[in-house]
Each structure stands twice: as C-alpha cells, then as structure tokens.
C-alpha positions as a printed NumPy array, in Angstrom:
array([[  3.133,   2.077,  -8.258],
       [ -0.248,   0.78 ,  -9.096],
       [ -1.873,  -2.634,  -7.993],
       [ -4.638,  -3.158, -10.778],
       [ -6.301,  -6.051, -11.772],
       [ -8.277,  -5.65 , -15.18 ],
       [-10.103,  -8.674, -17.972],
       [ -7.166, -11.677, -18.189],
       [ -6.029, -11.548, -21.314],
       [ -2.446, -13.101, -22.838],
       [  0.02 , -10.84 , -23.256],
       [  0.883, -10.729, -27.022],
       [  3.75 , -13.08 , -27.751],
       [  2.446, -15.631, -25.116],
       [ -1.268, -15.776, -26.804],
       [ -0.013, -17.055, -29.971],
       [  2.228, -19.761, -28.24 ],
       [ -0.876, -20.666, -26.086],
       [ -2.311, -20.941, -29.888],
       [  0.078, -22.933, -30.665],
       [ -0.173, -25.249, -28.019],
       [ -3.725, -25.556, -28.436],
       [ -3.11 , -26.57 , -31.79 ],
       [ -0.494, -28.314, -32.004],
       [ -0.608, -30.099, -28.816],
       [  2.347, -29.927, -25.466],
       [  5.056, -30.998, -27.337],
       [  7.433, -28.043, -28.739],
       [  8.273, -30.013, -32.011],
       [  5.267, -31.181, -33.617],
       [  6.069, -31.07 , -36.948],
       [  8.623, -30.156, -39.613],
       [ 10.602, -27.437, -38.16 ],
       [ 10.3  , -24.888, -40.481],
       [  7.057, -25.182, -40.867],
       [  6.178, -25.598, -36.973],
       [  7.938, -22.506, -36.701],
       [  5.674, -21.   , -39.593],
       [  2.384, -22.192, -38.551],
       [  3.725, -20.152, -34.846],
       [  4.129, -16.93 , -36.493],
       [  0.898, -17.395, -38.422],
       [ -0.885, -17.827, -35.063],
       [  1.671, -14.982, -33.309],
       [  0.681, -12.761, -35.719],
       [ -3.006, -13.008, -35.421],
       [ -2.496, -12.759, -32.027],
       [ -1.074,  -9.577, -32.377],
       [ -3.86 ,  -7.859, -34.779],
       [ -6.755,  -9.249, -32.308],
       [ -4.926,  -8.119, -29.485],
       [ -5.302,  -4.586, -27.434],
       [ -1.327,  -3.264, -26.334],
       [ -2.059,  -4.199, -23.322],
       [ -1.01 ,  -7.413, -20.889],
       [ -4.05 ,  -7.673, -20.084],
       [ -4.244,  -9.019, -16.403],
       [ -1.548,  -7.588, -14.733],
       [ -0.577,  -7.355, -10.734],
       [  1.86 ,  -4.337, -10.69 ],
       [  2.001,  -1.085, -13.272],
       [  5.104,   1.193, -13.044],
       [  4.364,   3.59 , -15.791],
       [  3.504,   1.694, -19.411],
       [  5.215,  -1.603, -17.9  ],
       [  2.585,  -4.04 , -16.655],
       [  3.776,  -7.438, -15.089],
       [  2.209, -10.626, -14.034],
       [  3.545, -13.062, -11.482],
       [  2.418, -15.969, -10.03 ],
       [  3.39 , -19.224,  -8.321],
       [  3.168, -22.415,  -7.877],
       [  3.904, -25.924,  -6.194],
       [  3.303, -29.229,  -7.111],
       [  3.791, -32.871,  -5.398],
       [  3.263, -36.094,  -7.321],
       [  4.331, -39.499,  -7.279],
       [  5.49 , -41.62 , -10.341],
       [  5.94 , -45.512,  -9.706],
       [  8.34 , -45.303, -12.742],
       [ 11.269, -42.254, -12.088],
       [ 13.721, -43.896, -15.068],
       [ 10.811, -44.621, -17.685],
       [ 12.393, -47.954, -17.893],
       [ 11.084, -51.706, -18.261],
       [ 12.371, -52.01 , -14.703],
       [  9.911, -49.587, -12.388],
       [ 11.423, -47.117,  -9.65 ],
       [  8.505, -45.1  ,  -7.722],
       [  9.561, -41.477,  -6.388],
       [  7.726, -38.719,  -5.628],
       [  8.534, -34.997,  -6.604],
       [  8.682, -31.443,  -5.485],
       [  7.861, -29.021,  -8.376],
       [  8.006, -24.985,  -6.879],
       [  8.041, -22.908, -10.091],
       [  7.259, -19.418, -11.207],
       [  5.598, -17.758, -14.023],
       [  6.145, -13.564, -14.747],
       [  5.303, -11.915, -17.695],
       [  6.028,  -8.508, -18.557],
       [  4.857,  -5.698, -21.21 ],
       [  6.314,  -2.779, -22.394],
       [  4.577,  -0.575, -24.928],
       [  7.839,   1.373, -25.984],
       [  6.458,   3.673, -28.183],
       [  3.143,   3.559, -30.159],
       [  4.351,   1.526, -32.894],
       [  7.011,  -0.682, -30.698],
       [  6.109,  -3.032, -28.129],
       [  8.656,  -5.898, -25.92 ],
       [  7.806,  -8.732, -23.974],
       [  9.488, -10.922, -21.476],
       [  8.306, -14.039, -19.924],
       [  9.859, -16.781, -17.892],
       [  8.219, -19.643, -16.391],
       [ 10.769, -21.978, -14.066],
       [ 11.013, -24.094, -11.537],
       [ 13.241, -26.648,  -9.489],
       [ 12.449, -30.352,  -8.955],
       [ 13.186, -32.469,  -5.8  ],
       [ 12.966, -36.074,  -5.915],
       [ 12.902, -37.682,  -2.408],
       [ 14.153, -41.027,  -3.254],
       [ 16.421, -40.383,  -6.048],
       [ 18.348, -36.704,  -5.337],
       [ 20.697, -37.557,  -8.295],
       [ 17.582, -36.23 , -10.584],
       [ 17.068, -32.965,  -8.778],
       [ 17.221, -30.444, -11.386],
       [ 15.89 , -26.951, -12.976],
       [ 13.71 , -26.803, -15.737],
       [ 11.871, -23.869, -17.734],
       [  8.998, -23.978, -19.628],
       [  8.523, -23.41 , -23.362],
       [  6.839, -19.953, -22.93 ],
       [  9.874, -18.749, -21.15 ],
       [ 11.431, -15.61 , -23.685],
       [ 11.603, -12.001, -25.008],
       [ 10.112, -10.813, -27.975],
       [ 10.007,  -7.617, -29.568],
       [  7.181,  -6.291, -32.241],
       [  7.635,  -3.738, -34.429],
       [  4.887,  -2.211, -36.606],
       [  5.89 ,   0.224, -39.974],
       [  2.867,   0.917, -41.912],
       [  0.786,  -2.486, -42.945],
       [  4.239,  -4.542, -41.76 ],
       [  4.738,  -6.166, -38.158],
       [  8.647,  -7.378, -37.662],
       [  9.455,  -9.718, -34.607],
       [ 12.374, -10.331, -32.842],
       [ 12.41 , -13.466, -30.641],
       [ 14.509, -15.852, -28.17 ],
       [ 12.699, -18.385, -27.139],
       [ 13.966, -21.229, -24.68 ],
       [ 13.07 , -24.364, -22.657],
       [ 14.489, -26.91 , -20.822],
       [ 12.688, -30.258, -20.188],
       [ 13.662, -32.45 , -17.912],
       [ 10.653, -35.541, -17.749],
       [ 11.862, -38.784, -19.335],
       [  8.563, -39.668, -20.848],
       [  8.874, -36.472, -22.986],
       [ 11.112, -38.055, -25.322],
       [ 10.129, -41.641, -26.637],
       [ 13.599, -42.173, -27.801],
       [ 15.495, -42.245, -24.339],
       [ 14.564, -44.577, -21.833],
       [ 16.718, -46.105, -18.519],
       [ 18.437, -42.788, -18.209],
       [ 19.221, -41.012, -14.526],
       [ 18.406, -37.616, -16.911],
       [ 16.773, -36.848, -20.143],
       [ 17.192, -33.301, -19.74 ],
       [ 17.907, -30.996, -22.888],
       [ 17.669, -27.209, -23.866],
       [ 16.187, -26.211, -26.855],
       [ 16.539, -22.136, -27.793],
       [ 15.183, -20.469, -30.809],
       [ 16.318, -16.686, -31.804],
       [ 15.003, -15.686, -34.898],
       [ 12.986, -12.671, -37.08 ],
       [  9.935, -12.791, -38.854],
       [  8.202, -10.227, -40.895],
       [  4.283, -10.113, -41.566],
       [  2.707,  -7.931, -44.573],
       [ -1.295,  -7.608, -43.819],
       [ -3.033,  -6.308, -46.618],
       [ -6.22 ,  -6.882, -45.578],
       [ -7.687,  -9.179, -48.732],
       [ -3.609, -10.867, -49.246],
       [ -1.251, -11.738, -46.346],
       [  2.946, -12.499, -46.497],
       [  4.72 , -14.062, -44.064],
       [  8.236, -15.115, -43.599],
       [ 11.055, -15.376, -41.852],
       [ 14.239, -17.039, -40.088],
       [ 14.85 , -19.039, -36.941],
       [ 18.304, -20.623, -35.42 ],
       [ 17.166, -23.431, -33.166],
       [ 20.061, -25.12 , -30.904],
       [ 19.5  , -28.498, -29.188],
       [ 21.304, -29.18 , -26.067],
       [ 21.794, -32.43 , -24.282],
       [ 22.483, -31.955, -21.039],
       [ 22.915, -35.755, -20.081],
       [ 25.834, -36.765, -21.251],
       [ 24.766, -40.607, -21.558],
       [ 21.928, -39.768, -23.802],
       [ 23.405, -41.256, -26.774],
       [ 22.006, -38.105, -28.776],
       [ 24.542, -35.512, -30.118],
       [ 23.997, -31.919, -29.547],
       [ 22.604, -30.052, -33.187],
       [ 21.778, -26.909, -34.451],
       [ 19.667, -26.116, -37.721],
       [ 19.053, -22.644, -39.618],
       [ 14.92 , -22.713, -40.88 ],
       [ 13.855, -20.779, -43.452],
       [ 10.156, -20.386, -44.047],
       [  7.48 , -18.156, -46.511],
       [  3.76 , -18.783, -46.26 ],
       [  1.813, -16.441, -48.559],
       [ -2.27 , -16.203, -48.066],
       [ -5.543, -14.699, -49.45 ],
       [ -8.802, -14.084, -48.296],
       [-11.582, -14.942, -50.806],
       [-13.897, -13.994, -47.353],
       [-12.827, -12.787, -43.927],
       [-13.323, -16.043, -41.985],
       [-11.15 , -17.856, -44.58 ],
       [ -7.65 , -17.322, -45.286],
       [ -5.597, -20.141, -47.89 ],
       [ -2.717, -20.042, -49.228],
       [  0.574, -21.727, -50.087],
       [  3.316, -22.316, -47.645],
       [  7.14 , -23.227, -47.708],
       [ 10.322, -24.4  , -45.585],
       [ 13.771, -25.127, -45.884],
       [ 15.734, -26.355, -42.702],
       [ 19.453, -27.034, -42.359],
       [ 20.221, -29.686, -39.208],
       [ 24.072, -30.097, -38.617],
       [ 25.231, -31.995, -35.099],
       [ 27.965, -32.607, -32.871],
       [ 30.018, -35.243, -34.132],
       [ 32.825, -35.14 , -31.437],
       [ 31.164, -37.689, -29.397],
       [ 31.794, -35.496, -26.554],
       [ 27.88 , -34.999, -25.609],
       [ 27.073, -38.465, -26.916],
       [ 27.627, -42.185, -27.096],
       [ 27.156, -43.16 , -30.357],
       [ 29.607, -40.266, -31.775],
       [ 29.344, -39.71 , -35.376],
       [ 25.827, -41.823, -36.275],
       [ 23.892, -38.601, -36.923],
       [ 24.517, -37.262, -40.38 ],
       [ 23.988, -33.469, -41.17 ],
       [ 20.755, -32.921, -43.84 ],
       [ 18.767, -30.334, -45.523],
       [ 14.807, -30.739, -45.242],
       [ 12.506, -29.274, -47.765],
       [  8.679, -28.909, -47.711],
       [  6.306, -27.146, -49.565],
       [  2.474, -26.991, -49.778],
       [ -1.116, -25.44 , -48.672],
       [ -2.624, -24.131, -46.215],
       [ -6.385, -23.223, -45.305],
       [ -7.191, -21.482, -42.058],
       [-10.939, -20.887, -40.631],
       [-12.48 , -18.913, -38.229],
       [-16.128, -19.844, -38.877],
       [-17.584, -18.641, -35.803],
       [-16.378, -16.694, -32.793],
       [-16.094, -20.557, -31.275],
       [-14.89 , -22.301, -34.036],
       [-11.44 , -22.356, -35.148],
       [ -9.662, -24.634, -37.707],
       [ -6.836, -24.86 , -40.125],
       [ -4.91 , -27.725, -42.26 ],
       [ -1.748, -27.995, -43.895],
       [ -0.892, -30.537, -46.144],
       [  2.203, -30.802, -48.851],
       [  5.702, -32.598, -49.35 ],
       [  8.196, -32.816, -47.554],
       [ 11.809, -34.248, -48.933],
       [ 14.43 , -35.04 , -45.88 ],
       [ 18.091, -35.126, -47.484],
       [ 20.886, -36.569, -45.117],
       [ 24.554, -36.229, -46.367],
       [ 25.902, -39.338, -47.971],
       [ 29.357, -38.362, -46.578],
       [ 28.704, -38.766, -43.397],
       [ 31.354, -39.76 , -40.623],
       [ 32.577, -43.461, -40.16 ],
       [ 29.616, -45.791, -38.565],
       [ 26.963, -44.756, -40.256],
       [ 25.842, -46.394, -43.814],
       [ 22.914, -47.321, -46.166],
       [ 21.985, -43.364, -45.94 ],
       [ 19.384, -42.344, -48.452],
       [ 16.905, -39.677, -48.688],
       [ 13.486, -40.348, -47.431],
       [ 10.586, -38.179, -49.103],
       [  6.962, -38.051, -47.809],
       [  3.397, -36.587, -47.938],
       [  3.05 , -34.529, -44.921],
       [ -1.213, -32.794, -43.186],
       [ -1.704, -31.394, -40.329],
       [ -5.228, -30.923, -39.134],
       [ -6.028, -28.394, -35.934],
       [ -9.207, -27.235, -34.395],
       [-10.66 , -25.901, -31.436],
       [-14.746, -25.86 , -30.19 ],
       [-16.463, -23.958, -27.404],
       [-19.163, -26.34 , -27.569],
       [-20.984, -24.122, -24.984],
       [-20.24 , -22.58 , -21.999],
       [-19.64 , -25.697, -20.261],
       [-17.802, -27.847, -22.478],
       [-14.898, -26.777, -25.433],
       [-12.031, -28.938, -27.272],
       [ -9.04 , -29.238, -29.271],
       [ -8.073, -31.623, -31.851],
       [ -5.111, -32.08 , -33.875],
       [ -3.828, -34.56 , -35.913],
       [ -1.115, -35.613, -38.552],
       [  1.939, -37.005, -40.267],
       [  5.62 , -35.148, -40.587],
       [  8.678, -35.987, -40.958],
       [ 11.016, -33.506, -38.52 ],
       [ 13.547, -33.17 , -36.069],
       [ 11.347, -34.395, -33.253],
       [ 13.763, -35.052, -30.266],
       [ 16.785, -33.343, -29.689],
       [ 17.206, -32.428, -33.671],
       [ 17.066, -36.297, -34.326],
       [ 15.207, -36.964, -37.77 ],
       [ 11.477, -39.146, -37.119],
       [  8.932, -39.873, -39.515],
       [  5.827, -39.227, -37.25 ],
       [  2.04 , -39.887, -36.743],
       [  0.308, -38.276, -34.175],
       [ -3.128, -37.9  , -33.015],
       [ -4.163, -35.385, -29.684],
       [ -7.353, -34.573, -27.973],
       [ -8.441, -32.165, -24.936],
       [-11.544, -32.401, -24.153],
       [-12.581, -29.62 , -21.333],
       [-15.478, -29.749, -18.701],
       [-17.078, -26.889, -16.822],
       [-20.027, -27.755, -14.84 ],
       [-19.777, -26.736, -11.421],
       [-18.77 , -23.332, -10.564],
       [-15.082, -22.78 ,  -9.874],
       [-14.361, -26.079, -10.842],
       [-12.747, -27.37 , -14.121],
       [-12.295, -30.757, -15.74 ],
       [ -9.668, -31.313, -18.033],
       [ -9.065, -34.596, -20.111],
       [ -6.325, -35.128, -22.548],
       [ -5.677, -38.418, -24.536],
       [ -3.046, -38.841, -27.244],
       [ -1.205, -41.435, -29.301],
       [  2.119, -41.007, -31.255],
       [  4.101, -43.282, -33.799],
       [  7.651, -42.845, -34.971],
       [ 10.161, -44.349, -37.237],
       [ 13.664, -43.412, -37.401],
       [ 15.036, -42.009, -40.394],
       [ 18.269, -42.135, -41.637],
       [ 19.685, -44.151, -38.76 ],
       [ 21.483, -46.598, -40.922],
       [ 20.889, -50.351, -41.418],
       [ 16.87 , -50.732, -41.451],
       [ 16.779, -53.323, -38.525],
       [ 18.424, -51.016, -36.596],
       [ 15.809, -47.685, -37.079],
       [ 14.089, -47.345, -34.046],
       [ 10.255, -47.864, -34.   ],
       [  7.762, -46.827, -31.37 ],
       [  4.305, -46.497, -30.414],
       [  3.625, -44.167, -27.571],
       [ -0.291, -43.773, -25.763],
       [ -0.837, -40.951, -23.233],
       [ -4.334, -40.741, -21.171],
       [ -4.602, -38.155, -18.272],
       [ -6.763, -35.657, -16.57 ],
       [ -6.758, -32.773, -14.31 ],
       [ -9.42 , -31.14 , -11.816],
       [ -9.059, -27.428, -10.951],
       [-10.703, -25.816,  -7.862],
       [-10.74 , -21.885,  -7.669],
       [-10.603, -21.457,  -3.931],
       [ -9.95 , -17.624,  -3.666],
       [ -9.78 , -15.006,  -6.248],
       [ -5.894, -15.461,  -6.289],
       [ -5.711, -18.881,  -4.866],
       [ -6.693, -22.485,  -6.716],
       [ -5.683, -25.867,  -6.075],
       [ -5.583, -28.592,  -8.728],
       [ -5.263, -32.783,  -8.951],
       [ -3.978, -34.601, -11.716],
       [ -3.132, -38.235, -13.006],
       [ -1.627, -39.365, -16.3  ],
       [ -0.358, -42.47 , -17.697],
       [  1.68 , -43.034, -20.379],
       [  2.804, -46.524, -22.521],
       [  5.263, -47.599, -24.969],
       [  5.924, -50.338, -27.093],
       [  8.867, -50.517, -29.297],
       [ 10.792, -52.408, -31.32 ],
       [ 13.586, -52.021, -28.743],
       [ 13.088, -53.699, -25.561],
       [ 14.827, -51.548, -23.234],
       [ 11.837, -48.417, -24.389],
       [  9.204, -50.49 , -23.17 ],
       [  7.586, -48.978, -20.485],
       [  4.379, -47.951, -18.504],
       [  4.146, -44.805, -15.952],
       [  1.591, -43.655, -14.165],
       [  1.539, -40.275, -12.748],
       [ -0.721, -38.621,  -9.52 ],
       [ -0.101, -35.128,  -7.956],
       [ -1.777, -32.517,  -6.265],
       [ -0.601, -28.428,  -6.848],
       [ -1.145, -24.969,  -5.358],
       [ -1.148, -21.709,  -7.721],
       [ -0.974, -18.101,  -6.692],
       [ -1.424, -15.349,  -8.331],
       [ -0.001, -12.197,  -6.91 ]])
C-alpha cells in the first residue's frame, strides 16, 4: 500500500459536477430538468477529455485504485431552526465525511465512487437530528469505444436545511431524497459533437407533513454542437421530461393536488472558452409545461403554461487573487421535490485571495417563483427569496484548515406563514487524510 500525495485534481465524474455547481449555482435543480441534466453531461464530458485517468490527489493507492478521504466538523447557530415567521434559535453539530475513489479498469474503462455524508445534532431541538448526503455523493462508470464515451450514473442526495426549499416553511423537517440513475452517450468528432441521453430522477419526501407528494419523472435529452473554432462550440439542444407523483396522500397532505405532465423544451446553445480563465456559455429556447387535464378530484382550472426560457453562466480568474462565477436566468422546472415553478434566478460568488493561506469567499443570490399549475390563480404560491453570505478559510497545516462562515437568508411571499428571515454563523474543522 502506497501513501502518495500528487497535484489536486477532481476525480472525473466529480469535476464536471463541481462544473456544474459553479455554473449553475448550490441548488441541484436549477433549471428544466432535462435540460439541467444536459447542460451536466455537457460539462461531465469535457471534464472527462481535459482530464488525465487519474484521481488526482489521492491519500491511499492499492494497485490502479486511488482514494481520497477527508473529514470534517462544523458548529453553527441559527436564531431561526423552523424557517418560520415565529423564530427558534439552535445551534448544530455537523461531523461529515467526504471519500472518493478511482478505478481505471482497463484502458478504455474507468469507475468512480464518491460519498460525502454526515449527521446533524441540534442541541435544543433533538427531534431534527438527522443524516444527510451531499449531491456529489454516487458511482459512475465511463466507457470509451473509438470517438464515443458512454456513462453510467446513480447519483443521490439528501437535504435536510429548511431554507433549501422556499416552498416549505414551519416544518420540524424538510428533508427529501432526490436519486438520479441514468446513461448518456457522447460522440466527439473533433469539429461536430452529439450528446444524449436518459435519466430517471425520484423525489422523496421524507417528512410526512410536507404537504408535497413523492414523484418520479423519465428525462430525455439530445444537444448536438459544432465548432466553427476551438474555443467556441454552438449548437442546438433538446428535452422532454415526464413528472408523474404520488397521489395516495400517504406522503402528503394535500393528496391528489399535483397533476402528472409532460415538459418540452427546445433551443440553442453557445459555449466559450476564450481564455484559459474565461469560461462562458448560454442557453436560451422554449419551453412548453403540459399538466394532465384529468387530474384527480381537488384540483381545477389546469392549463398548460408555455414560456421563453436563458440561462447565462460564467466563470473569471480575474488574477491570482481574485476569480468569480455568475449565472443567471428564467425556467420553468420541477424545482422542489418534482413540484412545477416558473423561476427567476440570479447568483454570484465572488472569491478573494490576498493573504497567504487564507481565502475569502462571498456569495449573494436572489430567486423568484410562481407556482404553476396549482389550480385556482389566488391560490399559486408566489415568492421572493434573497441569500447574502460569506466564508473565511485558514490553511493551518498541510492537511489541516479551519473555516468561519455567516449567511442570511429572506423571504417574502404571498403566503404569510413563508415569511421569514435566518441568519446563520458557524465555525468548521477539515482534514484531509
């Protein structure tokens, strides 16, 4: 057994959801589902070709298999536990741990598996002690015949913070798990590029006062690209989703007001890599959201709803002390828990580096949402949501850092019990074995 430390580096499936994130900001459903999960294999796949088969960093070597581990512990206080109009203070334990692991197969075959989890203890209220596991947590297999890469994928989280979901508010949980298993294929040839593929995404509440049902939907997507130049890449780009939910009533509240629908969007795409530092790509199309008009009793005045949908993402390494990301835009998608939202969104991270082995981090982010398809008009829920934070990271050992971080977070909406303000200050450890 080898202990080796060599240049960090993402291991391949985890770069291009790092991408992702970068570009499409923390949440895991930024924008129409088919084509979130499109613009994800895009940025996967890139991954991929810029990538060496390799982990990267990597703590222990048996043979080809490299893993990475690390831990970590956090402890912050929030003077608002429920997100509700009526503030609660707590504070919370967060031990979690991160592992990734790499195994080349053969030449042409490669699998990865990584799992980031972690348990969290509330002093004040225990009832809220629970697990969670972070988006990046999953296996994923690459496969490379000739100029075509095929994936394999199961990807899974569980979230369990209340002011993740703008919808739910007042509630002892919010937790849900979201898994996605699905294939994609990518044909490179150089000057033209062809992706597509297939993805089953389940939503599971696991709070059974939610008043969300459980759903599952089956996404299709194609996005097809040339390269007039190699820093430029556009192309056109497609999605079909099918969203079908629990109407048994037995994981929600309001059984039977969520009506099973087909989405379909279709449009452009133009991706740019202008400079080793300087990243950027926008979508734009249609988007046509059809819920069925035989839906079960209690819910009525269902109608289609149709809209123009962009997506602007960037990222800047200003210099060596300062780099960004910026993304921005309007969808209509199964946002929270598979529930239907016509969206605007706007998200900026700002980072600092000007003192060595310290980092800055700022983030700062505003969301709007609308309800579709939830009946009577009056009724459609409305919301605005603002989110302002910041973190400081201190490198104290090669293996050892130690971080501080605030955020606060405000909503307005059209219902009063979502109103809310948090605010958010902790202090964490991180290891890396």
């Amino acid at each position: 057994m080898l202990i080796k430390k060599s240049r960090c580096r993402l291991p391949l499936p985890l770069a291009g959801l790092v991408g992702l994130g970068v570009l499409l900001g923390q949440m895991g459903l930024q924008a129409q589902e088919a084509l979130r999960i499109s613009m994800a294999g895009d940025l996967a796949a890139a991954s991929r070709k810029q990538a060496a088969n390799s982990i990267g960093y990597y703590n222990l070597l048996w043979g080809p298999v490299s893993l990475r581990a690390s831990a970590n512990v956090s402890t912050e206080y929030t003077d608002n536990s429920g997100n509700s109009s009526r503030a609660d203070g707590d504070l919370i334990t967060r031990p979690s741990i991160n592992t990734a692991l790499h195994w080349p197969v053969t030449t042409h075959n490669s699998l990865d598996v990584s799992v980031g989890a972690g348990y969290s203890f509330y002093a004040k209220h225990s009832e809220l002690d629970q697990f969670y596991l972070s988006p990046n947590s999953g296996i994923s297999l690459d496969v490379y015949i000739g100029d075509c890469v095929f994936n394999v994928h199961d990807r899974a989280s569980l979230t369990q913070n209340t002011y993740e979901n703008p919808t739910t508010a007042n509630a002892a949980s919010s937790s849900y798990l979201q898994n996605n298993v699905g294939i994609s294929g990518m044909w490179d040839l150089n000057k033209a590029l062809l992706n597509v593929g297939y993805d089953h995404a389940d939503y599971m509440s696991l709070n059974t006062t939610a008043g969300q049902p459980d759903s599952a939907s089956e996404n299709f997507y194609l996005n097809a690209g040339l390269r007039p130049r190699e820093e430029i890449l556009i192309g056109v780009e497609g999605g079909l989703g099918l969203v079908s939910y629990d109407q048994s009533g037995g994981t929600s509240s309001t059984p039977g007001l969520a009506a099973d629908a087909m989405q379909l969007n279709g449009g452009l795409f133009c991706s740019l890599q202008l400079s080793e530092h300087f990243s950027a790509r926008l979508d734009g199309g249609y988007t046509v959201y059809s819920p069925e008009k035989t839906a079960a009793a209690g819910t009525n005045a269902i109608s289609d709803s149709s809209a123009l949908y962009f997506q602007m993402s960037l990222t800047h390494q200003v210099n060596a002390h300062v780099s960004y990301s910026l993304s921005l835009g309007h969808s209509v998608d199964y946002a929270y828990n598979g529930q239907p939202y016509d969206r605007y969104f706007v998200r900026l991270n700002p980072n600092w580096n000007f003192m060595y082995r310290w980092n800055l981090g700022t983030s700062v982010s505003w969301e709007h949402g609308t309800q579709v398809a939830a009946g009577a008009a009056a009724s459609a829920l409305s919301y605005d949501q603002y989110n302002l934070g910041f973190n400081v990271n201190r490198q104290i050992t090669q293996k050892l850092s130690a971080g501080m971080y605030y955020r606060w977070i405000m909503e307005t909406a059209n219902q009063a019990n979502l109103n809310s303000t948090q605010n958010i200050v902790g202090l964490s450890l991180a290891y890396q074995f």
